[in-house]
N, C-alpha and C positions, 0 to 999 in steps of 0.2 A: 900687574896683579895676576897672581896663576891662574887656573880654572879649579877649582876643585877636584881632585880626587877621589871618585867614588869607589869605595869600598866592596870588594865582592867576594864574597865567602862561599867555598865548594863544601860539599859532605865528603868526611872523611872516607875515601876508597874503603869496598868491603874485602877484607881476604877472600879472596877465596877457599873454600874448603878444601881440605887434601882429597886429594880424587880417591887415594885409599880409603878412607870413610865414609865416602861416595858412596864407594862400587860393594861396601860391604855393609853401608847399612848400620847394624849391630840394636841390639839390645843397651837403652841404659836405665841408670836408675832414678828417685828422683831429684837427684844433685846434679843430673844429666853425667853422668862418669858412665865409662862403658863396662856392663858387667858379661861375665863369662854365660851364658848359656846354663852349662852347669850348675854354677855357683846359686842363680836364680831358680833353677827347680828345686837345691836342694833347701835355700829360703822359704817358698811353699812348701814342701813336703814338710817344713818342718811347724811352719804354721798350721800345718793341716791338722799335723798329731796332735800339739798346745790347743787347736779348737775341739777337736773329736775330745782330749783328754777332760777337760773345762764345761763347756759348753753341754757335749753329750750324752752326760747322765740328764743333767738337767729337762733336754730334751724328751727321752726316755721315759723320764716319771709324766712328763706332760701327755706323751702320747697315748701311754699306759691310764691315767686317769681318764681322759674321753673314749677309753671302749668299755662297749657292754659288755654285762654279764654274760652274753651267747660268744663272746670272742675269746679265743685261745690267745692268751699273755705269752706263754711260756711255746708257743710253737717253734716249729723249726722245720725252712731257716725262720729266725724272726722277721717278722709282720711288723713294721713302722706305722705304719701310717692305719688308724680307725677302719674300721669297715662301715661302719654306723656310729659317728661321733656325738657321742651324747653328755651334757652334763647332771646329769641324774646320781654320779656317785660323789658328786656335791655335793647335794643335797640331803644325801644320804650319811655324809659326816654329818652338816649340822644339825638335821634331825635326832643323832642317836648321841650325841655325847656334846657339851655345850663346848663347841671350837671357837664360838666369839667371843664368850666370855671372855675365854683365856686369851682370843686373839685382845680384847679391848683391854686388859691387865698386863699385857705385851707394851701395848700401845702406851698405855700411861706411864710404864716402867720407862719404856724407850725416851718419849717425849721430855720426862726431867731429867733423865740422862743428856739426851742431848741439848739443853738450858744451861744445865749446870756443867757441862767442862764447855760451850763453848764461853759461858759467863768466868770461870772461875781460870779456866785456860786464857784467856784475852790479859784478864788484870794481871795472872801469874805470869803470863809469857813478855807482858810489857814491863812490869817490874824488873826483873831479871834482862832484860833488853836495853832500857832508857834512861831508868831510876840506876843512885849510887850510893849503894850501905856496903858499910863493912859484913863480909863473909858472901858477897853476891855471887863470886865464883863457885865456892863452897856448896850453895844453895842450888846452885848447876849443877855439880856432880853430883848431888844428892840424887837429885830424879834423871841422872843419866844410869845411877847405881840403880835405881829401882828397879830400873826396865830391864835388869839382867835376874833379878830374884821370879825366879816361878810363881806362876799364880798358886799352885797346889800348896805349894810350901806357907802359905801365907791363909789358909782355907781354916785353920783350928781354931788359929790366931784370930780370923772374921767373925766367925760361929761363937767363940767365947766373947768377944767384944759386943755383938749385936745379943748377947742373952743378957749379960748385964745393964745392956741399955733397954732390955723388954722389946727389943724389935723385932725377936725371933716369930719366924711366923706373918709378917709383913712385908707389902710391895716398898714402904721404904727402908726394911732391913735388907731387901734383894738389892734398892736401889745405892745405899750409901757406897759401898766397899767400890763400885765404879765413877763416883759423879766427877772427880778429875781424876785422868789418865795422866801421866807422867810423860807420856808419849806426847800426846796435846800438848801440854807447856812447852815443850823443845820445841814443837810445830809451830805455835806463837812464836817464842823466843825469834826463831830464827827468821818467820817473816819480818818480826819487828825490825829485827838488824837490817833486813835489807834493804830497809827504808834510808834515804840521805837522809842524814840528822840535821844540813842545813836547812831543811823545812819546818821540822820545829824549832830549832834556835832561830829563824826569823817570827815565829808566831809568840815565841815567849818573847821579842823584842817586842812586837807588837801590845803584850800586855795579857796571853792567854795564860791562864793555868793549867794547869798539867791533869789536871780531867778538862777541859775542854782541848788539850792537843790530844789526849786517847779518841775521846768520843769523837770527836771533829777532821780531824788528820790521819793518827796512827789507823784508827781501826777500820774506815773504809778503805781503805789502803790495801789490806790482808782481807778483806771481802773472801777471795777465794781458798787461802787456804782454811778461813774459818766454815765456809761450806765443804772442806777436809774433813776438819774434826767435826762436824754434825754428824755426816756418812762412817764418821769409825766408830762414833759414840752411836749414833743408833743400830747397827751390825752389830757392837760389840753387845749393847745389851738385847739386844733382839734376837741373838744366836746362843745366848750363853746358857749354859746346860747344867753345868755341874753348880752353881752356888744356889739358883734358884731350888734345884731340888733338894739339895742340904738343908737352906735356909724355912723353907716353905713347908706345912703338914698340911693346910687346910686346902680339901680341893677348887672351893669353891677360890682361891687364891691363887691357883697355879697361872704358871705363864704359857705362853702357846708352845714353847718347847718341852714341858712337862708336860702341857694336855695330848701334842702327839707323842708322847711314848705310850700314856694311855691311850691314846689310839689305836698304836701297834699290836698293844696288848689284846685290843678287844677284837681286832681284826688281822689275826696273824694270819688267818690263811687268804685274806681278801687282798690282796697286793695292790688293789685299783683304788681302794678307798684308803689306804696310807699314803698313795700318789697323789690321791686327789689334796690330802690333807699338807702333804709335803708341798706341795703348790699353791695351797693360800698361807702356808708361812713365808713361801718368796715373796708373792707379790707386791707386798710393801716394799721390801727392797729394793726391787727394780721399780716402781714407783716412784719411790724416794733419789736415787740414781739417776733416774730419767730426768726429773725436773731441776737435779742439782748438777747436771753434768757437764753444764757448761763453766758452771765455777771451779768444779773440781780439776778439770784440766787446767786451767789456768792458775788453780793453786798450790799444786803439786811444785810446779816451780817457781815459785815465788820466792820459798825460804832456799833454793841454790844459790842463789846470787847475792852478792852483800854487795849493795850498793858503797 
């Protein structure tokens, strides 16, 4: 009888590195590839202008908002930074012209905007995704057609349809003409499809019906690009400028982007308190951004991949 054979395993030898890579080091990026020197500054520089160009007004109105009336805006060179930072021209919007109002008629407008296409987006986008009728293709290119007609062009058409319905002059005559985007459905659509279909044809073996594969399956699935279409449905109606001042006469009705033009109006030569004003209509945004931004990155690419 033999003796056993013990088994002994080595680690596989390391290459060693080329000594020319060694001795030079180098610059990479982060796929670890080696980049040119060059090549990377002119990647910042060119970040730098995209952040100055984006970013820097932004900044500007912020900074311009916390100085005092004793500070020179318009100096030169320009003065960035407060001398004495105060929010006192804050206060000085909402005391003189009602900015919550409009900001809380903002809000509401915003708020069923973003109910209703991510509601009406979800069933459209899974329809068009899962379900099978005649004309489903058809029913695709329709709202791929949409998204090429201009909003302007379609503005008489809105204005006549919401007078007939008596809605002129109201936050749900601002609200209709946006509650599903055309844009959203294709964003559904297309997370749907990325979905493996063999996960629900095992659930419909199982005996699911097809609202319980939406609600149960498909749609926590697309979590993230449905906090997509949240973020463009509340932007879009939270920025939008031209329907609500068409739509809208009554002030006490306005939204925050009609009440800051009256703002401008009243304060055209005070540049601090249009800043200031200009900065509580972001805030919700980046607000809103802040706490949804971990989904949104994740669902940006959801609908590239078709499983």
């Amino acid at each position: 009888m033999s003796a056993p054979t013990a088994s002994v395993t080595t680690e596989p030898e390391r290459r060693p590195e080329p000594a020319g890579r060694r001795r030079r080091g180098g610059l990479t990026d982060a796929d670890g590839r080696r980049v040119p020197v060059w090549a990377l500054v002119v990647r910042y520089l060119l970040l730098l202008v995209v952040l100055v160009l984006t970013v820097g007004p932004f900044v500007w109105q912020l900074s311009t908002s916390l100085k005092g009336s004793h500070e020179d805006i318009f100096s030169s060179p320009p003065k960035f930074l407060p001398s004495h930072p105060t929010l006192h021209n804050y206060t000085r919007v909402a005391d003189t012209i009602p900015v919550w109002d409009y900001a809380w008629n903002s809000v509401k407008v915003a708020a069923a905007n973003v109910v209703t296409n991510c509601v009406g987006s979800a069933l459209a986008g899974y329809a068009l995704a899962r379900m099978r009728f005649k004309g489903r293709k058809a029913v695709s290119l329709v709202f791929v057609l949409a998204m090429l007609v201009p909003v302007e062009g379609l503005i008489i058409a809105q204005f006549t349809t919401m007078r007939e319905l008596g809605l002129n002059n109201t936050l749900i005559g601002v609200l209709l003409p946006g509650a599903i985007s055309s844009l959203n459905v294709l964003l559904m659509r297309n997370a749907f499809l990325s979905l493996p279909a063999e996960v629900e044809e095992a659930a419909f073996m199982d005996g699911a019906n097809v609202w319980q594969r939406f609600l149960r399956i498909a749609l926590p699935s697309v979590k993230g690009t449905l906090a997509v279409v949240a973020i463009f449905a509340f932007m879009g109606s939270w920025d939008d400028f031209l329907w609500p001042l068409i739509v809208l006469s009554d002030p006490s009705k306005f939204t925050l982007t009609i009440g800051l033009n009256y703002l401008h109006g009243t304060f055209a030569n005070d540049e601090r308190l249009v800043a200031a004003g200009t900065i509580i209509a972001v805030a919700p945004l980046i607000a809103l951004f802040a706490c949804l931004q971990r989904y949104f990155f994740s669902g940006v690419g959801e609908g590239a991949v078709k499983g």
